[in-house]
N, C-alpha and C positions, 0 to 999 in steps of 0.2 A: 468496484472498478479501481478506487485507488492503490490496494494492495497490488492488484494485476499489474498496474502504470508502476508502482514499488519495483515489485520483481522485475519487471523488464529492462534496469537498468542491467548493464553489461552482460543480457542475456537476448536470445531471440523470441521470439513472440510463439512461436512453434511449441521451446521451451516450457515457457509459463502456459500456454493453454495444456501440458499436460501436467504441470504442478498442482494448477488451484482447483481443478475438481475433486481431486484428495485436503485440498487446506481447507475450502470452501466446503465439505462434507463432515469436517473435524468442528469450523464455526463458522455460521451462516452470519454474524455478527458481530457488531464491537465488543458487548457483553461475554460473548461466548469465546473472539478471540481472546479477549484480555484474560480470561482464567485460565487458558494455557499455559502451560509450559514451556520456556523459551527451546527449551532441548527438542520438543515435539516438535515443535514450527521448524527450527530448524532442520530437521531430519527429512522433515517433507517437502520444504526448498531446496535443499541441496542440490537440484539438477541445476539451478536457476544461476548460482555464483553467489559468492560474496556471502552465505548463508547465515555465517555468526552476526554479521552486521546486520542484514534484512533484518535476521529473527526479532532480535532485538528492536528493530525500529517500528517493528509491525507489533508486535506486546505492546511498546511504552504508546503509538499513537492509538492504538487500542483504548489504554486507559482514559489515555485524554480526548479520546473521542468521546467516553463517556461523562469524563470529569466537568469540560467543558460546551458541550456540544450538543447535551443529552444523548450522545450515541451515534448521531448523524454524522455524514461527512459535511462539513462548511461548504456553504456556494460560496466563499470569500478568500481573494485570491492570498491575503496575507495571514489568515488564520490557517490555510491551507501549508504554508510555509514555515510556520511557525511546528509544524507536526515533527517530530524524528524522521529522518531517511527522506522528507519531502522536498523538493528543491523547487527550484522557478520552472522546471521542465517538465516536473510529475505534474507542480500544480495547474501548469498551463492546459496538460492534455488533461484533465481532469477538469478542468471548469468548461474548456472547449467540450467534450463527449459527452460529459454527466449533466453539465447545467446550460449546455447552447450559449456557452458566454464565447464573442469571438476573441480568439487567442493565437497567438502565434509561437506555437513551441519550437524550440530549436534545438538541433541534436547535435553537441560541437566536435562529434567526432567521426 
């Protein structure tokens, strides 16, 4: 879910559900995204925008999902923040959707 809530910045949701069943078939995982290649990631986002940047933010939290985290995404709203590409609005619909924490995301545009 977090990558999903990632891509959907300055894309539509339509977008990214036809993205991640090819990212998500490449790695079902923090493990398996993080040995990707940023060039891979990239090429498979590309419909979503922004894709040099994504790629990149989804590798490096990748790593530190594993580094830190054992792997998992944090139920915590500031280790959530602290990730590449995460901001208060990914982290918010991500603690709301994934952990039932109540949250109130806000989408300033």
């Amino acid at each position: 879910m977090l990558i999903a809530v990632l891509l959907s910045a300055q894309c539509t949701d339509e977008r990214v559900n036809q993205v991640t069943p090819a990212l998500f078939a490449l790695a079902e995982n923090a493990a398996d995204m993080a040995q990707q290649d940023v060039d891979t990631i990239r090429e498979i986002i590309r419909p979503c925008g922004l894709s040099p940047q994504k790629s990149k933010a989804i590798k490096r939290l990748s790593e530190l999902l594993l580094e830190r985290h054992g792997g998992e995404v944090p139920a915590d709203m500031d280790a959530l923040e602290q990730l590449p590409g995460v901001g208060h609005k990914t982290a918010s619909v991500v603690m709301s959707q994934a952990f039932g924490v109540p949250t109130f995301p806000v989408d300033t545009h």
